[in-house]
VEXROFI-830490 format. One record per residue (C-alpha): x, y, z; residue in one letter; residue number from 1. Coordinates in nm, 3 decimals, padded with zeros to 5 digits. Example, Ala and Ser with C-alpha at 12.3 -4.5 7.8 and 13.67 -1.06 7.14 Angstrom:
# residues 2
KEFI        x        y        z  type  seq
KEFI   01.230  -00.450   00.780     A    1
KEFI   01.367  -00.106   00.714     S    2
# end
This chain:
# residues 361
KEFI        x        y        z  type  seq
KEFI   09.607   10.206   08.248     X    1
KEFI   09.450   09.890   08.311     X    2
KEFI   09.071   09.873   08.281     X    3
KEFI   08.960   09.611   08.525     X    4
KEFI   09.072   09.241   08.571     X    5
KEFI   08.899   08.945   08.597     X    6
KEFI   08.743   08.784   08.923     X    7
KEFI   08.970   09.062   09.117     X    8
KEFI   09.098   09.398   09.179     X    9
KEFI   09.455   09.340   09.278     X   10
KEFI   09.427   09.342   09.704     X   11
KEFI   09.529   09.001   09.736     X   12
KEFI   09.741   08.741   09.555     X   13
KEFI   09.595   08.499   09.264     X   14
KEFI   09.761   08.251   09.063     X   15
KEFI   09.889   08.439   08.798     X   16
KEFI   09.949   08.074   08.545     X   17
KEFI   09.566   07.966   08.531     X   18
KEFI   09.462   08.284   08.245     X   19
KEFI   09.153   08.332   08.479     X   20
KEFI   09.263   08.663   08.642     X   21
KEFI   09.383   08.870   08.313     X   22
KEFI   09.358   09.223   08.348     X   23
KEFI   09.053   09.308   08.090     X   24
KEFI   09.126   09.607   07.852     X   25
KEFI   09.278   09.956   07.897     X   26
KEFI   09.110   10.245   08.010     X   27
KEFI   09.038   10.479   07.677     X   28
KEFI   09.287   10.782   07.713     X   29
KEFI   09.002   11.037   07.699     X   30
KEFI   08.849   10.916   08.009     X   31
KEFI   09.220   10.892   08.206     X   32
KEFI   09.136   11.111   08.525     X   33
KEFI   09.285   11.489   08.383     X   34
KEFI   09.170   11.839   08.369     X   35
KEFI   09.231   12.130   08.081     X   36
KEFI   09.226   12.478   08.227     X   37
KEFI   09.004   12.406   08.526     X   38
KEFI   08.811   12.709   08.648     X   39
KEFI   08.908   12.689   08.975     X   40
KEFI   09.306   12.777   08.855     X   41
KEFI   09.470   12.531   09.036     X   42
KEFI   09.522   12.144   09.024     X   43
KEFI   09.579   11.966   09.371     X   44
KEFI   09.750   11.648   09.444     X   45
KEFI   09.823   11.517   09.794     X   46
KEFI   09.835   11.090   09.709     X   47
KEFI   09.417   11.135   09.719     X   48
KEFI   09.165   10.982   09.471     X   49
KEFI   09.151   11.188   09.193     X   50
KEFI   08.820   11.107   09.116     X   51
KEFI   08.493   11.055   09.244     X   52
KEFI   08.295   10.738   09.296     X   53
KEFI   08.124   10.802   09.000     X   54
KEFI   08.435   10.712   08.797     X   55
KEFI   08.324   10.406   08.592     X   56
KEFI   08.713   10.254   08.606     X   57
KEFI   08.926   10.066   08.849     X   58
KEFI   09.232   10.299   08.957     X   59
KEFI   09.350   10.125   09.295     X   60
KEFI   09.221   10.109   09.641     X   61
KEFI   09.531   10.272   09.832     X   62
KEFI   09.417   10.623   09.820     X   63
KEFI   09.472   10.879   10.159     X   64
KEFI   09.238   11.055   10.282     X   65
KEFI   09.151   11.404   10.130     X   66
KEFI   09.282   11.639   10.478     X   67
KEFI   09.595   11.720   10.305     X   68
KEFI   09.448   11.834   09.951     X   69
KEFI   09.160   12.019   10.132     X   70
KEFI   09.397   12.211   10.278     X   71
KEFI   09.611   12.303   10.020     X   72
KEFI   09.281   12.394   09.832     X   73
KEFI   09.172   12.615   10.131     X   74
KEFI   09.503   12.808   10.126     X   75
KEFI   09.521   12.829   09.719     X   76
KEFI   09.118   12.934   09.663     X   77
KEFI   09.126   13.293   09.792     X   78
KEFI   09.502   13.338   09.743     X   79
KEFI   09.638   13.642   09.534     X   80
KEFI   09.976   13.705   09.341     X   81
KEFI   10.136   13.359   09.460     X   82
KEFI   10.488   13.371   09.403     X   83
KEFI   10.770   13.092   09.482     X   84
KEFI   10.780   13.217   09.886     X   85
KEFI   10.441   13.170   09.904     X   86
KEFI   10.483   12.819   09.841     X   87
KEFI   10.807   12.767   10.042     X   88
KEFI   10.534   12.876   10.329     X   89
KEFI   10.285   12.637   10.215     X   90
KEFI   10.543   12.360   10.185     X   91
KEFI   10.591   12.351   10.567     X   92
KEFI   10.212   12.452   10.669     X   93
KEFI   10.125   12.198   10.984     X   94
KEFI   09.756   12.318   11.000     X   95
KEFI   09.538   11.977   10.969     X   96
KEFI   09.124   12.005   10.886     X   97
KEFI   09.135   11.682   11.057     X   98
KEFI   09.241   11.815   11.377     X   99
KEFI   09.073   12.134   11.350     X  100
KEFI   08.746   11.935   11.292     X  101
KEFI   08.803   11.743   11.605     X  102
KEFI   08.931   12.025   11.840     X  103
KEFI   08.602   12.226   11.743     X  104
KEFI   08.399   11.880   11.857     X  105
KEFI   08.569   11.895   12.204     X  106
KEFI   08.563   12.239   12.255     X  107
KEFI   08.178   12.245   12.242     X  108
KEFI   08.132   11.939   12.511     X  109
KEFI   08.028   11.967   12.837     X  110
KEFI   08.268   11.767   13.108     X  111
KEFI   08.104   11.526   13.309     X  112
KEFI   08.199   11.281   13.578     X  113
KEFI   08.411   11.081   13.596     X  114
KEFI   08.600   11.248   13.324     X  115
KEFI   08.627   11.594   13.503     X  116
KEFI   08.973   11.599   13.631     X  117
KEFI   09.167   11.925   13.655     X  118
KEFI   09.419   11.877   13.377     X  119
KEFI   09.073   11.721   13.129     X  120
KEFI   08.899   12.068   13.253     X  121
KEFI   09.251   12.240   13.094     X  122
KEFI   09.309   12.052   12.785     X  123
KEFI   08.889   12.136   12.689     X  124
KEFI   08.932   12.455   12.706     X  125
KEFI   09.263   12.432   12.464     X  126
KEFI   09.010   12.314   12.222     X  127
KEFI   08.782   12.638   12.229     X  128
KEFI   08.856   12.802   11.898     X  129
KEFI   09.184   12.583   11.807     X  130
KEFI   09.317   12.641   11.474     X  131
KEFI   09.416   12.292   11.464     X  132
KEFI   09.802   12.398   11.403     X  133
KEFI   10.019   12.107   11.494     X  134
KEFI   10.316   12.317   11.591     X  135
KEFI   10.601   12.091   11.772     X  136
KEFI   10.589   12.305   12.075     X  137
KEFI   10.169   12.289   12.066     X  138
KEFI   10.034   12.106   12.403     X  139
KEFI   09.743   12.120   12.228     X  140
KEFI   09.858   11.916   11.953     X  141
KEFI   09.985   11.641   12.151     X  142
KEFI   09.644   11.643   12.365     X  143
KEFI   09.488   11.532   12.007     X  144
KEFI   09.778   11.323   11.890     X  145
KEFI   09.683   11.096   12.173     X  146
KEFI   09.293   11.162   12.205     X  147
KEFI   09.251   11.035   11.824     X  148
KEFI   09.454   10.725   11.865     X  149
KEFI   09.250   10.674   12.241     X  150
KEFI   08.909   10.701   12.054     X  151
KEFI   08.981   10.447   11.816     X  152
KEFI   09.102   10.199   12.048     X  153
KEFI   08.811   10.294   12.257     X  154
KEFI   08.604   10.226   11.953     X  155
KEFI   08.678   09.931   11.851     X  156
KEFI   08.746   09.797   12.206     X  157
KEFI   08.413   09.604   12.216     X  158
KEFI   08.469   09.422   11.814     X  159
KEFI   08.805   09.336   11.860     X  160
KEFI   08.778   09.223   12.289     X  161
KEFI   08.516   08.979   12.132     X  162
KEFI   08.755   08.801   11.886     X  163
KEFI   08.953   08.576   12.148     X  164
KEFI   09.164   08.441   11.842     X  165
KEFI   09.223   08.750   11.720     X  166
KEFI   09.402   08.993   12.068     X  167
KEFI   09.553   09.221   11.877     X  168
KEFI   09.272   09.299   11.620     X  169
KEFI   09.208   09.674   11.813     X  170
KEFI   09.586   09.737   11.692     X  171
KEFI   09.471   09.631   11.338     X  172
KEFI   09.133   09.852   11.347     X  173
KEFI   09.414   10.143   11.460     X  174
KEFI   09.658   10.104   11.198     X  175
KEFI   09.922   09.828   11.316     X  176
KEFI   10.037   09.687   10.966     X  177
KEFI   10.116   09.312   10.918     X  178
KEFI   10.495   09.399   10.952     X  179
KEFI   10.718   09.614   11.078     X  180
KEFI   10.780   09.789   10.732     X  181
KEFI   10.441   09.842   10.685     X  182
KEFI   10.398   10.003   11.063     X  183
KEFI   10.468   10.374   11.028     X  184
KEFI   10.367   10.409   10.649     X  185
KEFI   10.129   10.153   10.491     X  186
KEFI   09.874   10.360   10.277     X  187
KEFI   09.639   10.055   10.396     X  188
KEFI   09.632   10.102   10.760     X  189
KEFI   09.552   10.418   10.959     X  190
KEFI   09.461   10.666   10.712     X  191
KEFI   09.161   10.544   10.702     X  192
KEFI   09.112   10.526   11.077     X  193
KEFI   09.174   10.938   10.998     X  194
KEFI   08.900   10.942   10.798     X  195
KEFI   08.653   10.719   11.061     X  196
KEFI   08.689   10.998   11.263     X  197
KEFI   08.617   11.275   11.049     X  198
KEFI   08.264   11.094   10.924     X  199
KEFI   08.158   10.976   11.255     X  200
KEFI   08.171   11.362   11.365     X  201
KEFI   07.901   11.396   11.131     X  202
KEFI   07.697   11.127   11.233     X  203
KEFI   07.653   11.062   11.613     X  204
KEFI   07.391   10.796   11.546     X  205
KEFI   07.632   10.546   11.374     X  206
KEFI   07.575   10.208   11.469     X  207
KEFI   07.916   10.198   11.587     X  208
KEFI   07.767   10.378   11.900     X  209
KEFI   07.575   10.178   11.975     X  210
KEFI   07.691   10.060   12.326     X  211
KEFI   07.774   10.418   12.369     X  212
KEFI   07.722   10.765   12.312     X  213
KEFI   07.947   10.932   12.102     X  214
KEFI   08.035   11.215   12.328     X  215
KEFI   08.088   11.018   12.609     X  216
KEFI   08.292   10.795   12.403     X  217
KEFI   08.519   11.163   12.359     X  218
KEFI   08.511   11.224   12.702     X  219
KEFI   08.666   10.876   12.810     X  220
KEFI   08.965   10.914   12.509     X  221
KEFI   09.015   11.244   12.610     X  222
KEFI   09.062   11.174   12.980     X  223
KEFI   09.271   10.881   12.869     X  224
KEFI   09.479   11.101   12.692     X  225
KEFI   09.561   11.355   12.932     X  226
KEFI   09.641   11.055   13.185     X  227
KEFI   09.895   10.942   12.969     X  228
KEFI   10.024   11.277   12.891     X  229
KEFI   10.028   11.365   13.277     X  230
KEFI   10.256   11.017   13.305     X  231
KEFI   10.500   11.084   13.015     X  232
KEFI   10.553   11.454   13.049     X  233
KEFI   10.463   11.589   13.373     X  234
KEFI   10.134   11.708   13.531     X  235
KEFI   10.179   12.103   13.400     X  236
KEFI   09.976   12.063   13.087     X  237
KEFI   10.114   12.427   12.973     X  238
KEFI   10.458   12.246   12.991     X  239
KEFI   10.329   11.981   12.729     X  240
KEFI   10.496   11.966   12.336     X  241
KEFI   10.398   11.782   12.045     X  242
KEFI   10.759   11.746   11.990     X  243
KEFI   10.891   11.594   12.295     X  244
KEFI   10.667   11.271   12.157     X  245
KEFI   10.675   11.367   11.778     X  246
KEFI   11.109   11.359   11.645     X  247
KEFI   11.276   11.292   11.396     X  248
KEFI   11.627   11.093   11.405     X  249
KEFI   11.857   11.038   11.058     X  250
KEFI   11.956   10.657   11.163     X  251
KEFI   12.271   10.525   10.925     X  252
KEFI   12.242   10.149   10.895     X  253
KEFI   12.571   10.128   11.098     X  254
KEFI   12.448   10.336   11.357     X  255
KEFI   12.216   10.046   11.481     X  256
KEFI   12.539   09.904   11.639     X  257
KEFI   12.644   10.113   11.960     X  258
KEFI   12.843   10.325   12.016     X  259
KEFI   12.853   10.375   11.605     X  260
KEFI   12.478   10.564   11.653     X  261
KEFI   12.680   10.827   11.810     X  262
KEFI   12.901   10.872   11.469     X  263
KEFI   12.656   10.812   11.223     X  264
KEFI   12.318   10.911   11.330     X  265
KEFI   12.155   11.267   11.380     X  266
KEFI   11.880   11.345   11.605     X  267
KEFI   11.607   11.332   11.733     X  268
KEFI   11.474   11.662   11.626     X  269
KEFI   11.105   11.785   11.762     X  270
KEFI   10.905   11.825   11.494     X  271
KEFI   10.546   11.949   11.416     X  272
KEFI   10.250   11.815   11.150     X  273
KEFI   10.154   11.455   11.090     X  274
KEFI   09.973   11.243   10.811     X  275
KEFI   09.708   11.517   10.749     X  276
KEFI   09.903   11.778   10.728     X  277
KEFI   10.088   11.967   10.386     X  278
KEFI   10.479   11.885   10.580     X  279
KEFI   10.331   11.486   10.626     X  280
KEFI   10.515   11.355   10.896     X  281
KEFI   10.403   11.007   10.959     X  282
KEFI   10.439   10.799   11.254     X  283
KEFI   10.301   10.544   11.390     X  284
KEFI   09.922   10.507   11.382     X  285
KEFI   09.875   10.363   11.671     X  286
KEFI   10.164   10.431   11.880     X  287
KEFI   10.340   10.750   11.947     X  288
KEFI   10.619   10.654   12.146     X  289
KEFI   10.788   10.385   11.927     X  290
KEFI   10.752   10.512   11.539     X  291
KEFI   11.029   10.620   11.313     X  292
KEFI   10.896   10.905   11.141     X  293
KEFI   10.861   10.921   10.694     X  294
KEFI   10.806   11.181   10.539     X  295
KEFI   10.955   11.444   10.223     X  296
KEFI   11.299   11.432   10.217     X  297
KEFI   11.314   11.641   09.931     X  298
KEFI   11.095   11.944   09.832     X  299
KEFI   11.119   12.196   09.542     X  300
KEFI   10.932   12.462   09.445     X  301
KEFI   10.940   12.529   09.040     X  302
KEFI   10.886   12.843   08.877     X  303
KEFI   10.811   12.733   08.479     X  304
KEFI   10.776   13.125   08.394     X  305
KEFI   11.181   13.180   08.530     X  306
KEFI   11.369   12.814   08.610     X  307
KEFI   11.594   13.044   08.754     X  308
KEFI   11.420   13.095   09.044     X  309
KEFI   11.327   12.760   09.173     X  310
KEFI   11.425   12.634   09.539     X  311
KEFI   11.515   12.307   09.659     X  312
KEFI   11.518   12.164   10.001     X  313
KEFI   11.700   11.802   10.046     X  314
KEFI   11.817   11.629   10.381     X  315
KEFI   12.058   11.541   10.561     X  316
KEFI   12.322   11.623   10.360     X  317
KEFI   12.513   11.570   10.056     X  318
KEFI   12.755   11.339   10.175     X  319
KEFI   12.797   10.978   10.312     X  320
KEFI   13.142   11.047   10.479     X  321
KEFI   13.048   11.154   10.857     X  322
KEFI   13.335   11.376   10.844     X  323
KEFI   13.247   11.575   10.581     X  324
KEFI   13.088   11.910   10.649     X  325
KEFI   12.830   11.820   10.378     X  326
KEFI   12.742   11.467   10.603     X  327
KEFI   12.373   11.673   10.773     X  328
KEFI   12.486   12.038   10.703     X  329
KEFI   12.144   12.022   10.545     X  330
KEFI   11.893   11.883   10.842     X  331
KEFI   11.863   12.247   11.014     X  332
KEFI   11.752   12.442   10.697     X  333
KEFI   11.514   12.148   10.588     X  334
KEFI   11.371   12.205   10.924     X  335
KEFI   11.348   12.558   10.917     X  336
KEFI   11.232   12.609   10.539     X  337
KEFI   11.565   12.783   10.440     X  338
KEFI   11.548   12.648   10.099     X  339
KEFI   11.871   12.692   09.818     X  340
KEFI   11.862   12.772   09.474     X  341
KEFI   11.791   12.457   09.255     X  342
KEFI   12.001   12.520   08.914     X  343
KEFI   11.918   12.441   08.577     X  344
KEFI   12.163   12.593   08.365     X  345
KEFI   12.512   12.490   08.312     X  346
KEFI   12.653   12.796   08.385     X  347
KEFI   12.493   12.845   08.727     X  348
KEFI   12.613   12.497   08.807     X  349
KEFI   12.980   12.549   08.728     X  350
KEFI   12.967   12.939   08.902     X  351
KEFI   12.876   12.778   09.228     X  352
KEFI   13.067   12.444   09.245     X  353
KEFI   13.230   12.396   09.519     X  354
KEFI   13.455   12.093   09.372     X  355
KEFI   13.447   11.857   09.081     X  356
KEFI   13.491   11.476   09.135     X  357
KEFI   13.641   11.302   08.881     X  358
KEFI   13.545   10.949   08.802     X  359
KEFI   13.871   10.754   08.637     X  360
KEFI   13.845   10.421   08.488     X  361
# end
């Protein structure tokens, strides 16, 4: 692991012939970020930094924000007798701190005019005691899907409306990357618009509002939201889903060419979650209506004390021939956790083949 390099940390390009941007030693291996029997019983990874600020070496910049790992931590710390179910069920938890966090902000404001509309009045009171569970058929959850995204804009309204050569800055702040690759996924924009939020709940005297309060700065994304909402899916709030805005569609590179989508492509599928949730389902950041969701295509869970019993999820099939049964006989059990054996040994493998293909040269 590189230690540091010279003049630079990597973000940017630098002219890699001049010798003046050599990365500068390794880091020692005793001081690689690890842990040896921790006392807490359990090691958590969820693409955050694995250290603290305190950490003397240069490890990268691109690190998510910490909502997924603190919940896996909040599920794992009081937990008893864990066994490979258990984490099956953890696997496809949709419960986000994030949006907990922020539903327990709402709940507790008062609605004022202009912002008291019947449907805002509704969607506040969703907010009272919300668990923050982003289930696909939640209207909740699609009330904060678009309130989050409305706040930032709101929030960086007044920077980026000052830029004249730069319009489309406020998309930036939000989590637009540079390029349509980079949209949906980029660990460089929109996490970290995630984790804006969750420090400027703490801290209502940021000078960020300083042209406005932060509560009434809630208030207007909220509204905003539930406008929206009440234009894309009706004015019955109760009648609301996540998943009518949040699915998932297997595209085949020949399915871009109608009527071929129709052959090759599955979906859309509703689902639940997003970025700061355990099943990450990612999006756009600052869209919901035009983003092709990423996410785990494959999950396992491993028992080391019996290989035996480990499980496997993997979509949308085994197969690239659409008229195979194997083609996305595997979509509906990836959505619904039904997970398969994965086998190790030989003899497993052979017992349950279904067919051998033989490769001839």
């Amino acid at each position: 692991v590189p230690a540091r390099a010279q003049s630079h940390d990597g973000r940017v390009p630098v002219p890699g012939w001049t010798g003046e941007h050599e990365w500068l030693g390794y880091v020692p291996f005793d001081h690689w970020p690890h842990a040896i029997n921790p006392s807490e019983g359990m090691l958590v990874t969820a693409n955050a930094k694995p250290v603290g600020d305190a950490y003397p070496y240069y490890l990268g910049n691109c690190w998510l924000p910490g909502f997924r790992a603190a919940r896996i931590t909040e599920l794992l710390q009081d937990a008893q007798g864990l066994n490979v179910a258990d984490f099956c069920t953890m696997q496809f938890d949709q419960v986000s701190v994030l949006a907990r966090r922020v539903g327990q902000q709402l709940g507790d404001l008062d609605l004022v005019p202009p912002y008291a509309t019947p449907n805002t009045q509704t969607a506040l009171r969703l907010f009272q005691d919300w668990d923050g569970h982003l289930a696909a058929d939640s209207p909740t959850a699609a009330i904060y899907q678009l309130f989050i995204r409305r706040f930032l804009y709101n929030l960086f309204g007044a920077v980026a409306g000052d830029l004249s050569d730069a319009p489309d800055l406020d998309d930036r702040f939000v989590g637009k990357g540079p390029h349509p690759l980079l949209q949906p996924s980029s660990p460089i924009f929109g996490p970290n618009g995630r984790a804006l939020i969750a420090h400027l709940l703490d801290t209502p005297d940021s000078p960020l509002f300083r042209q406005r309060s932060r509560d009434d700065l809630m208030l207007q994304s909220l509204r905003e939201a539930v406008e929206f909402l009440e234009w894309k899916l009706g004015m019955q709030v109760e009648e609301w889903r996540w998943g009518d805005l949040h699915q998932l569609t297997y595209n085949h590179p020949l399915g871009q060419v109608k009527p071929l989508d129709k052959l090759f492509n599955r979906g859309p599928y509703p689902v639940g979650g997003d970025d700061t949730t355990i099943w990450n389902t990612v999006i756009f950041f600052h869209n919901v209506e035009d983003g092709q969701m990423t996410g785990p295509a494959c999950r396992f869970v491993v028992d080391l004390g019996d290989l035996s019993r480990s499980l496997s999820l993997n979509a949308p099939g085994q197969s690239g021939q659409p008229g195979s049964r194997h083609y996305a006989d595997r979509i509906q059990p990836w959505l619904e956790g039904d997970y398969h054996p994965l086998l190790f040994s030989r003899s497993d493998v052979v017992a349950q083949a279904e067919a051998t293909l033989h490769l001839l040269a």
